[in-house]
C-alpha distance (Angstrom), angle and dihedral (degrees) to the residues before:
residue distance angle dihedral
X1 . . .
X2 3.84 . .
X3 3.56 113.1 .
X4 4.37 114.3 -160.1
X5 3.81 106.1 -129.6
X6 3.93 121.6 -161.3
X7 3.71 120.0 179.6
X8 3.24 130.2 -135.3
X9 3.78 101.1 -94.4
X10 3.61 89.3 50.8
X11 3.64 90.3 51.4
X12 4.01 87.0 54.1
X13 3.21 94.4 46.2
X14 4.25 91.9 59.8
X15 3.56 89.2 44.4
X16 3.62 101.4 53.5
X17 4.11 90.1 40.4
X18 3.80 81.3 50.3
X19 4.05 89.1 -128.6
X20 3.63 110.0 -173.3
X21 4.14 109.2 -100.3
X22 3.62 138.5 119.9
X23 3.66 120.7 -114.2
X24 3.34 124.2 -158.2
X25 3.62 139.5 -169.3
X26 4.32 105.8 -144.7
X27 4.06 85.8 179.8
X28 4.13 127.9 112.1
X29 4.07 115.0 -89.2
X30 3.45 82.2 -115.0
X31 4.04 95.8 59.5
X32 3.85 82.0 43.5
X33 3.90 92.5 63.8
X34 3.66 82.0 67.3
X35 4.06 98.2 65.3
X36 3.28 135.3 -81.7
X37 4.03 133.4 -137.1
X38 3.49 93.8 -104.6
X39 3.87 131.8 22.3
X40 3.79 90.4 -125.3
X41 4.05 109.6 42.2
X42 4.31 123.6 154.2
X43 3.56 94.1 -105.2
X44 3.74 110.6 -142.1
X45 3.83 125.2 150.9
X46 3.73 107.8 -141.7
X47 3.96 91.4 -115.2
X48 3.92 86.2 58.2
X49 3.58 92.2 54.4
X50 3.82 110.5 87.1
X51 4.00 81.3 48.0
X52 3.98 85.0 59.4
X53 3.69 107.5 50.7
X54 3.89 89.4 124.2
X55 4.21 90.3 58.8
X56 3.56 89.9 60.0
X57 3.83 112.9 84.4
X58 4.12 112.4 -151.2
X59 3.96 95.1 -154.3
X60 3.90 92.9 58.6
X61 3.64 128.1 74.8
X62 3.52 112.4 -105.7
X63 3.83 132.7 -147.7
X64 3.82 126.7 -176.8
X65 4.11 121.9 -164.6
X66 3.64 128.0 -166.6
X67 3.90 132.3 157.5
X68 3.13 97.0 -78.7
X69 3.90 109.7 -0.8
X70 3.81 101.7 -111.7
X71 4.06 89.8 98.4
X72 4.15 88.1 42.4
X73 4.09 80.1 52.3
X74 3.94 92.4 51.5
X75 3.71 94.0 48.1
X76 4.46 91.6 45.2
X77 3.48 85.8 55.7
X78 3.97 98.4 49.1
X79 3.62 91.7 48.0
X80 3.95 89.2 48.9
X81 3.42 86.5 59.4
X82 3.26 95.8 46.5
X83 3.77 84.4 65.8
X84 3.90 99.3 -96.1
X85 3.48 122.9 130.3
X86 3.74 118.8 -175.1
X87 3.55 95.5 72.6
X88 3.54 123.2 138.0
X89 4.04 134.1 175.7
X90 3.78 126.1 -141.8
X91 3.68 103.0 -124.6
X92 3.71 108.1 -128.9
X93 3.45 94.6 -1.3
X94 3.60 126.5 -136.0
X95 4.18 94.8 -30.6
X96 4.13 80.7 69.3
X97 3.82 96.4 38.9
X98 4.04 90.6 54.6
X99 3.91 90.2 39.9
X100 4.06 85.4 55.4
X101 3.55 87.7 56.5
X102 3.87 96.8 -106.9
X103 3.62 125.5 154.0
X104 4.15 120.1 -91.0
X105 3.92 113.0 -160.8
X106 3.55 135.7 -167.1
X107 3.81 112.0 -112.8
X108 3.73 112.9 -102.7
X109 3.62 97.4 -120.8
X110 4.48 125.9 28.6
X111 3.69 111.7 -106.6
């Protein structure tokens, strides 16, 4: 199966143009504690995620984060066989965005 990759600049890029997608964050709460792209991410640890179907909106572009984008890459591909299509994987996650210099934010609210 096909996974979409987006780097990190292209990822920026969205964000700062304030594109209309869903981020979300598919790492522990304790990863989390670490930062997080964006101070307002969907939280949703990959093992939560067949339980969450329903939170994920299949008219939206989606893009899942991890650490280092191999989890984000398992949980594209589930949803794409799930039937979704507009799913998209950080490629290496939020190790690469820091290492490009990117901003890391704490979330808004504690887990």
């Amino acid at each position: 199966m096909f996974v979409k990759n987006i780097d990190v600049h292209e990822l920026a890029e969205m964000l700062f143009n304030n594109e209309s997608l869903l981020l979300i964050d598919v790492r522990t709460t304790g990863e989390m504690a670490a930062g997080v792209i964006t101070t307002t991410p969907k939280v949703m640890p990959l093992v939560t995620l067949p339980m969450r179907m329903n939170d994920i909106p299949r008219d939206k572009k989606v893009v899942f984060y991890c650490r280092t984008g191999a989890r984000s890459a398992q949980a594209c591909m589930y949803f794409q066989q799930q039937g979704f299509d507009n799913m998209h994987n950080l490629y290496g996650g939020i190790i690469m965005w820091a290492q490009n210099g990117l901003p890391i934010s704490r979330l808004a609210q504690p887990l």
